[in-house]
C-alpha positions as CSV (number, residue, x, y, z in Angstrom):
1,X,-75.5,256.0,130.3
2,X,-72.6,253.7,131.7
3,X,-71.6,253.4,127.8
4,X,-71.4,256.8,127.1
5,X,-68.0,257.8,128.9
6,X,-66.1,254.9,127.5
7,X,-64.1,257.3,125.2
8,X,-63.2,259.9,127.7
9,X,-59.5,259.4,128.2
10,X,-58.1,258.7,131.4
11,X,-57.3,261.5,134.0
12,X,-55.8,259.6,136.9
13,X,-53.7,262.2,138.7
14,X,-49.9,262.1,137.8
15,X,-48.1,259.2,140.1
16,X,-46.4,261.9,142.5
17,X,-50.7,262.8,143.5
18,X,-50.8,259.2,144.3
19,X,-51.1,259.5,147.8
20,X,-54.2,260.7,149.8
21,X,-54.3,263.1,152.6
22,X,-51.7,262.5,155.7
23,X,-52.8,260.1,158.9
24,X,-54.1,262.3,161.6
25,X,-51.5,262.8,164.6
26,X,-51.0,259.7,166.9
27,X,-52.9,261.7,169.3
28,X,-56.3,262.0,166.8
29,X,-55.8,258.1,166.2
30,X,-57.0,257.4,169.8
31,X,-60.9,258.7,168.4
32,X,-63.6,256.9,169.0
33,X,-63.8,253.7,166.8
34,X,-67.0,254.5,165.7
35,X,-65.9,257.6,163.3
36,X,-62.7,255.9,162.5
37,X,-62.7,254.4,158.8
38,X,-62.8,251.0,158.4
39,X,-59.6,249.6,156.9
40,X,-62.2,247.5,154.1
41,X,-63.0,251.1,153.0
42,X,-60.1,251.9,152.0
43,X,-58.8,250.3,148.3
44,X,-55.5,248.9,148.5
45,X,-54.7,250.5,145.5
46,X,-54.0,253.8,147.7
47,X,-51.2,252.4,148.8
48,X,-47.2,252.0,147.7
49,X,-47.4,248.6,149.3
50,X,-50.7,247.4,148.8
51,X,-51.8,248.1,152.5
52,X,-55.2,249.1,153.9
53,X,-54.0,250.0,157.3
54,X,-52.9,253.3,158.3
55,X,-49.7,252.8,159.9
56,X,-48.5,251.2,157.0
57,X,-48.5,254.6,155.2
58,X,-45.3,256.2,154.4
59,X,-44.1,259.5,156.6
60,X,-44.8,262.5,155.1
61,X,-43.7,266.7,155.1
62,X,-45.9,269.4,154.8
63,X,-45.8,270.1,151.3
64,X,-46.5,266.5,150.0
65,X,-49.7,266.7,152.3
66,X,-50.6,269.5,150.3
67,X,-50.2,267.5,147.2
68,X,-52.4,265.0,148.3
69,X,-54.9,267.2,149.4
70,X,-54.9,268.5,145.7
71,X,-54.9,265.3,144.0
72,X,-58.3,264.7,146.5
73,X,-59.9,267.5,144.9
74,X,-58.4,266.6,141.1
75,X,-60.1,263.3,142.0
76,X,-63.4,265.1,143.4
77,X,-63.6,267.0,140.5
78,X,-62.9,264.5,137.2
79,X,-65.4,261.8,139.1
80,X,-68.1,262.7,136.9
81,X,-65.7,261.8,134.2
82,X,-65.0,258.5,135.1
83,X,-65.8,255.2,133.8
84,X,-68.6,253.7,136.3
85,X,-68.4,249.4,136.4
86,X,-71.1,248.2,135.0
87,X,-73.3,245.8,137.4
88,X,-71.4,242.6,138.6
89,X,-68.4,243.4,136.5
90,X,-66.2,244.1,139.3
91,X,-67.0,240.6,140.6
92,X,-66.9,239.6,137.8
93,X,-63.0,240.4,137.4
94,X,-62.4,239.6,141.0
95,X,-63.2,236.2,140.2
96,X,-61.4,235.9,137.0
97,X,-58.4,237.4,139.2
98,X,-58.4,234.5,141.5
99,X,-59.6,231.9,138.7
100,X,-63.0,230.9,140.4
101,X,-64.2,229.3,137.3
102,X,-67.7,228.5,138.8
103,X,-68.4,231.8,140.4
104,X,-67.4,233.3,136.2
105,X,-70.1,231.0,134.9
106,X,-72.7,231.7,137.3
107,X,-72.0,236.0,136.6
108,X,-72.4,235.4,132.9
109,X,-75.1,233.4,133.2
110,X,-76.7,236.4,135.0
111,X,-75.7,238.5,132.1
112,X,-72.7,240.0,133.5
113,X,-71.0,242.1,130.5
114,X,-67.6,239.9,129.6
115,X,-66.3,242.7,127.9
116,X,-67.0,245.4,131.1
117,X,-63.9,247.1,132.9
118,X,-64.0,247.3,136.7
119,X,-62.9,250.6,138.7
120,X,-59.7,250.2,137.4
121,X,-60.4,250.1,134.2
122,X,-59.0,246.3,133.2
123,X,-61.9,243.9,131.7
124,X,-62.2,240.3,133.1
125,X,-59.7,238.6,130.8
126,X,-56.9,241.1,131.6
127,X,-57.8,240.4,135.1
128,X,-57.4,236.5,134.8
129,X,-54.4,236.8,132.7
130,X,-52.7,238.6,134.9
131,X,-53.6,236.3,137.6
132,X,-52.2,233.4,135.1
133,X,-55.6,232.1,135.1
134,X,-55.9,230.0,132.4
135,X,-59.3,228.0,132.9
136,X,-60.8,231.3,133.4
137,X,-59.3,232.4,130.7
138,X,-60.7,229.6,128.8
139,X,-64.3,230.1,130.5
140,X,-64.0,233.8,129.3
141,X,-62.8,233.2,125.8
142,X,-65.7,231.0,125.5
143,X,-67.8,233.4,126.7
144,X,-66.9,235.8,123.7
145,X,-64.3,238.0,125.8
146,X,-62.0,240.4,123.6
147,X,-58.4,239.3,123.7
148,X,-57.2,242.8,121.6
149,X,-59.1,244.6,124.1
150,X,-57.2,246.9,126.5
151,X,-58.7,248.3,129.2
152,X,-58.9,251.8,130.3
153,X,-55.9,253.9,131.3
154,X,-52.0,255.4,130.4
155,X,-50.8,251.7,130.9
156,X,-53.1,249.5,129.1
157,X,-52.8,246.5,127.3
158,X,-53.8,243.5,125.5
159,X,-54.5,240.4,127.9
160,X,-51.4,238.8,126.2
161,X,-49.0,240.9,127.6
162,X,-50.7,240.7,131.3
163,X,-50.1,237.0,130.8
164,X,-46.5,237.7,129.8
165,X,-45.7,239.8,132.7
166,X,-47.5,237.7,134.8
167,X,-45.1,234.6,133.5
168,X,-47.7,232.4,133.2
169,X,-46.9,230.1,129.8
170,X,-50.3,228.2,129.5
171,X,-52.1,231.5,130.0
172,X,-50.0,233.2,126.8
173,X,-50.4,230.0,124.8
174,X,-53.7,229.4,125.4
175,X,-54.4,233.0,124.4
176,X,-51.8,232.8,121.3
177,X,-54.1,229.7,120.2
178,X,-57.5,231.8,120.6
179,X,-55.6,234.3,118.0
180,X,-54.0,236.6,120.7
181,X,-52.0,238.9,118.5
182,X,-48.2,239.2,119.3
183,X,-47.8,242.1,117.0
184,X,-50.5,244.1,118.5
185,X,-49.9,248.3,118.6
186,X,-51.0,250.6,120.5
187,X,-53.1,254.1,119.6
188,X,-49.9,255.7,118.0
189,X,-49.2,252.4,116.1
190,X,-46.6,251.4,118.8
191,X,-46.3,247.8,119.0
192,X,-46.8,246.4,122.5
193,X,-44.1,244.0,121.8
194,X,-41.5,246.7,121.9
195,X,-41.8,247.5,125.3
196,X,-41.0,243.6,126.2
197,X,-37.5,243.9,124.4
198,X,-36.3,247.2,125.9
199,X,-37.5,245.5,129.3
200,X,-36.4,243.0,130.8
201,X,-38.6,240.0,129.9
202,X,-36.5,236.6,129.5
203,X,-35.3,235.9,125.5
204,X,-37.5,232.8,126.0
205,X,-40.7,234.7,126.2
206,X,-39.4,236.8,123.4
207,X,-38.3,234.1,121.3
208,X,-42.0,232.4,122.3
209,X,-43.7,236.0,120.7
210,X,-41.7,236.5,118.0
211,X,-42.3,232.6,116.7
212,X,-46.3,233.7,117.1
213,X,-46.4,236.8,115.0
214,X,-44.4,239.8,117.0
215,X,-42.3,241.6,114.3
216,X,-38.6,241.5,114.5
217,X,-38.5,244.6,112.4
218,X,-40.7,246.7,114.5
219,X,-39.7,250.6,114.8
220,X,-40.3,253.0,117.4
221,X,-42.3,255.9,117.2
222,X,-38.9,258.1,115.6
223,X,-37.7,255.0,113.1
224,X,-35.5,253.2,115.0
225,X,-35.5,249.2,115.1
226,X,-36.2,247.3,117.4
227,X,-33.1,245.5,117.5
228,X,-31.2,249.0,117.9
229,X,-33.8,249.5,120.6
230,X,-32.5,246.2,122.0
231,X,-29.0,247.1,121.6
232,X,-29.2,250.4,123.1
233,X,-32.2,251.0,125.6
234,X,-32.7,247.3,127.2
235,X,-33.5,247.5,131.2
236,X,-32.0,244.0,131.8
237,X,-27.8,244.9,130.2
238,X,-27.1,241.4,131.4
239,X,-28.7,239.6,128.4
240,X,-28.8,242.3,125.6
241,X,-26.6,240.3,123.2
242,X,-28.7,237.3,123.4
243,X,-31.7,239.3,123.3
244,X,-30.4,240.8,120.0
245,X,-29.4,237.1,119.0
246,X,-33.5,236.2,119.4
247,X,-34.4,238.9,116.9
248,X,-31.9,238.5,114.4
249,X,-32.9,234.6,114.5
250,X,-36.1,235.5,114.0
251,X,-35.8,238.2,110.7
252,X,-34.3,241.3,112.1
253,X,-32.1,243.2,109.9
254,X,-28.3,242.3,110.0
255,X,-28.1,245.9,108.5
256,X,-30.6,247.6,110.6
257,X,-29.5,251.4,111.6
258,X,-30.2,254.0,114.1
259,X,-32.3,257.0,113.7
260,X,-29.3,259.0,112.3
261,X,-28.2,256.1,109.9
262,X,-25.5,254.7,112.3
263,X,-25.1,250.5,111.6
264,X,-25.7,247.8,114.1
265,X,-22.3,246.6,113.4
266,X,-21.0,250.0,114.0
267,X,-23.4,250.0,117.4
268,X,-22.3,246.7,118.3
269,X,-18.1,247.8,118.1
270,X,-18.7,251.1,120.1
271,X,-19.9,249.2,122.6
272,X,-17.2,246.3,122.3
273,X,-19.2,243.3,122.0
274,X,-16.7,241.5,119.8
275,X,-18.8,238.4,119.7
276,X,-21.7,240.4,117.9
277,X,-19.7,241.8,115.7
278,X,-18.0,238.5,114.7
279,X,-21.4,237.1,114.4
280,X,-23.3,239.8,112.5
281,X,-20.2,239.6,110.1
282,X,-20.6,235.8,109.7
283,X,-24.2,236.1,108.8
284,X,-23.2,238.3,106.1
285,X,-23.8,242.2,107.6
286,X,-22.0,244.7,105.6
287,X,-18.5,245.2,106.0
288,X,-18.2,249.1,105.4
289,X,-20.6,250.7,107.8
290,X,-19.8,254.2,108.2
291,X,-20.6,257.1,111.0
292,X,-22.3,260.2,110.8
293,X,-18.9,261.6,109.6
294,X,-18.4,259.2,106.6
295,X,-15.2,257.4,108.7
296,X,-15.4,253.7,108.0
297,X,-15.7,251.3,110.1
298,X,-12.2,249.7,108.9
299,X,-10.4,253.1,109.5
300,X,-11.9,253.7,112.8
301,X,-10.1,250.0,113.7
302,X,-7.4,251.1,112.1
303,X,-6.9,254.2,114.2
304,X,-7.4,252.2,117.0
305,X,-5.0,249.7,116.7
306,X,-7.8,247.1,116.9
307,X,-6.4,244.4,115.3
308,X,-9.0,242.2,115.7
309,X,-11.7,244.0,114.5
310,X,-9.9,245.0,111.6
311,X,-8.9,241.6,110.6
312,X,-12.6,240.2,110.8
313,X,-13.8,243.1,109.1
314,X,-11.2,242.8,106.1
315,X,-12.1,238.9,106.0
316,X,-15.6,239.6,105.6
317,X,-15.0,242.4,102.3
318,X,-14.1,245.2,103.7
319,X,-12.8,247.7,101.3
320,X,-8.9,248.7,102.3
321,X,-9.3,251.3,99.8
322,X,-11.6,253.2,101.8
323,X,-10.3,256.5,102.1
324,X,-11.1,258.3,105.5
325,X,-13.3,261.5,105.8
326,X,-9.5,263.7,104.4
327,X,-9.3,261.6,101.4
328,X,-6.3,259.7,102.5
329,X,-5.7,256.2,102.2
330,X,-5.6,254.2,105.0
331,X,-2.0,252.3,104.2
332,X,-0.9,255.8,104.2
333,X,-1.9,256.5,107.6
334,X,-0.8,253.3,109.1
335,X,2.6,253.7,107.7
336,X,3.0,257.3,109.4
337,X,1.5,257.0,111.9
338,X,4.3,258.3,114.6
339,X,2.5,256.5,117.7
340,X,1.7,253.0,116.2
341,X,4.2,250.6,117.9
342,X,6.0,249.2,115.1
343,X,4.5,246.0,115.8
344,X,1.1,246.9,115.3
345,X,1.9,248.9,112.1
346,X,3.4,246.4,110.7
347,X,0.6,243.7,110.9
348,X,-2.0,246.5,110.5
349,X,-0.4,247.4,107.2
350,X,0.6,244.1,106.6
351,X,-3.3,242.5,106.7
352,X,-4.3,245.8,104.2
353,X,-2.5,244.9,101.6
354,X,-2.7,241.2,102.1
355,X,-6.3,242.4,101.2
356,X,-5.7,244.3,98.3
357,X,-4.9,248.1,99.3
358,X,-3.2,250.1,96.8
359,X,0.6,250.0,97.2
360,X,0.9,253.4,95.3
361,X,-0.5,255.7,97.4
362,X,0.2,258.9,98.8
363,X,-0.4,261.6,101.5
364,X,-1.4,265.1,101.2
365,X,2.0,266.2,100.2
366,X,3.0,263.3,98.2
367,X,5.1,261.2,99.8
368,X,4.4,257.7,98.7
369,X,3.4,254.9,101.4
370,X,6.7,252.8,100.0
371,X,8.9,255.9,101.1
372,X,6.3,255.7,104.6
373,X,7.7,252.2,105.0
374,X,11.5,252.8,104.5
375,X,11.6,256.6,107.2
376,X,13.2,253.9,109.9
377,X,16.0,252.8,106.9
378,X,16.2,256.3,105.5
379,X,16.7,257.9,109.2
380,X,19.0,255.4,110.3
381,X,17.2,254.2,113.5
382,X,16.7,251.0,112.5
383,X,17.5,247.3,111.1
384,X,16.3,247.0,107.3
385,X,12.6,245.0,107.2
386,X,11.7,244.3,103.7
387,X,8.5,242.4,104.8
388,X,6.1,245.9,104.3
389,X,8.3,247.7,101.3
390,X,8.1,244.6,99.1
391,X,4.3,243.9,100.1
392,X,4.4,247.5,98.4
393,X,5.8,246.8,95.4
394,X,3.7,243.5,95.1
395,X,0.6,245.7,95.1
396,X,1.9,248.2,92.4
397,X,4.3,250.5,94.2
398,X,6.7,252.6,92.1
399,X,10.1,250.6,92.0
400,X,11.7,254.0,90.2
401,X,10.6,256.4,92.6
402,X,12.5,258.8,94.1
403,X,12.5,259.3,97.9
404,X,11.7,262.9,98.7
405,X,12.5,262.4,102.6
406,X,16.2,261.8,102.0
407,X,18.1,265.0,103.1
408,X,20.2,266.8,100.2
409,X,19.2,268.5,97.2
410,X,19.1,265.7,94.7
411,X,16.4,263.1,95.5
412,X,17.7,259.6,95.3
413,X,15.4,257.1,93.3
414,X,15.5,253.9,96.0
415,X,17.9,251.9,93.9
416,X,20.6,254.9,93.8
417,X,19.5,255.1,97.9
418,X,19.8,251.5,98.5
419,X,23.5,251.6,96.8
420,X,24.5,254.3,98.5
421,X,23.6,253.4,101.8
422,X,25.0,249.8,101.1
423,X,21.9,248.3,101.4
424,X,22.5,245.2,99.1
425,X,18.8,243.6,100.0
426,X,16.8,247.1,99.7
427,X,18.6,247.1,96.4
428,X,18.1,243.6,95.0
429,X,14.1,244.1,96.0
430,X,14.1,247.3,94.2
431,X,15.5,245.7,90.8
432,X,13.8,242.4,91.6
433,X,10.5,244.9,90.9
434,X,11.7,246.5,87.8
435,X,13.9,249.4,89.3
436,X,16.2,251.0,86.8
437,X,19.8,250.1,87.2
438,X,21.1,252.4,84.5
């Protein structure tokens, strides 16, 4: 009879029912002792703080004693539904708990069921491992106890991941040696070892997992990795990049992407963790991520005036051909840019086409980039600077063009424009890369 409600599922009251019914008034306290309950009566798991005692019991208002009152009656009425201990399991996992190895023996040599679950639904081996037992985890291994079974309850699991929590490392190795599995899942085929990385258990113990089976290319329930996971929902933010350091080491996708096909290396840049990015780029990730909109990587550096990022990515293969989500090049949009400080333009522009971008693009309405380089020389507001018009030309840039921004009716080509204007270097650039004198 006790084995025929193992399957019904747990029906613990939600947490906010955790409490029972109110104290009685200070006044009802002062009842005789002999209708009072005794504290032993009373299971510590009643209480926030562990406590059997009354007056440790939080304050309460009216309406959350009328909560309690109904999780007493939800209780009352799923009893029958419960999961009774079978006889001396509950001692049995007391003394697991507190690692009594002779007081184990002596209840399995009585015949005690090693596999049983006490009132709370854990078995004898969770119970040691969470204690960090490991000689009663040994006795109970011996003894032919499950290490993939879970208990009872919304937040069981394996006795490996008790031991983990618990931070006991001869309790996870010894169970790792009996054949533990790190890679265990859950009914919905949710690995256990997922909610350890979005926690905030140490990159050792993690690193110690993953080196004993736990996938590093585990997924969530909706497709996303668990290095994503890492990345975006980790509890402890102080040690996320060395957390996603551990799984990468240990096989994770350098590629991996989100649920809506967003890159790490893309992730990893949102959130400005330079040295990720550096490093996921020197273990070889790919250079042109894009985002949901199709914008590169490179141009969204580029946009930004991230130098740095856009270096490292064109290092690494990035294509400066790349046009954004408008179809325009991205040497055409450095070079017009109105509110790029000249600085930056110029070694934003300069590293693209030290890279290989095209030098004989345009924009929308035509305008070549070279003519984009020269709008300081061709509106007068500033000293010539050959360095961007002749990396241009290098990279195939019309020498015999004519510059469309130069005011008047007849368009100069930049030879004619360069003589005009007396520009004697403009001029001798122009010819030295095949401009037309005649």
């Amino acid at each position: 009879m006790t084995n025929s409600v193992r399957d019904v599922p747990d029906i613990d009251p939600p947490e906010y029912l955790a409490y029972d019914a109110p104290p009685p008034p200070p006044s009802e306290k002062k009842a005789d002792s002999a209708h009072a309950i005794p504290g032993s009566t009373k299971s510590e798991a009643d209480w926030a703080d562990g406590s059997n005692g009354y007056d440790n019991k939080p304050s309460r208002e009216p309406w959350t004693g009328f909560m309690s009152s109904l999780a007493d009656t939800f209780k009352a009425a799923s009893a029958g539904l419960r999961t009774k201990p079978e006889p001396l399991v509950s001692a049995l996992c007391q003394a697991a708990m507190i690692g009594n190895v002779t007081q184990l023996e002596s209840l399995l040599a009585q015949g005690t069921n090693v596999n049983g679950c006490n009132e709370h639904g854990q078995t004898s081996l969770i119970c040691a491992s969470i204690g960090g037992q490991s000689a009663a985890i040994e006795v109970l291994l011996s003894a032919g106890a499950d290490h993939r079974a879970c208990g009872e309850g919304r937040r069981a699991k394996p006795p490996l991941f008790h031991a983990v929590d618990a931070g006991s490392r001869a309790a996870v190795e010894l169970l790792l040696k009996h054949h533990a599995d790190a890679n265990q899942s859950d009914w919905f085929g949710l690995a256990y070892f997922i909610s350890l990385v979005v926690g905030d258990t140490s990159p050792e113990w993690l690193s110690l997992l993953l080196s004993n089976g736990a996938d590093a290319c585990a997924k969530d329930l909706i497709g996303r990795p668990l290095v994503i996971l890492a990345l975006d929902k980790r509890k402890k933010v102080e040690d996320v990049e060395e957390v996603v350091r551990v799984l990468l080491r240990h096989g994770a996708g350098l590629d991996s992407r989100d649920a809506d096909g967003t890159a790490l290396l893309y992730l990893c840049s949102r959130q400005h963790r330079v040295a990720l990015v550096d490093e996921l780029l020197d273990l070889g990730a790919d250079p042109n991520p894009e985002d949901l909109s199709g914008i590169s990587l490179l141009a969204t550096a580029v946009a930004h005036s991230d130098r740095h990022l856009a270096k490292a990515l064109l290092k690494h293969g990035a294509d400066p051909n790349a046009p954004d989500i408008y179809g325009s090049s991205l040497i055409v949009n450095v070079l017009r840019e109105p509110k790029l400080n000249p600085a930056d333009r110029e070694a934003l522009a300069e590293m693209l086409l030290e890279h290989g971008a095209h030098g004989d693009k345009k924009d929308a309405y035509g305008v070549t980039a070279l003519e984009h380089s020269l709008t300081p020389i061709i509106q007068g507001i500033s000293s010539v600077n050959l360095k961007i018009p002749e990396l241009l030309l290098r990279q195939g840039a019309d020498p015999c063009q004519r510059l469309t921004k130069v005011s008047g009716g007849d368009k100069p080509t930049l030879l004619a424009f360069a003589i005009e204007r007396e520009l004697g270097d403009l001029a001798a650039l122009a010819q030295r890369y095949g401009a037309d004198a005649g």
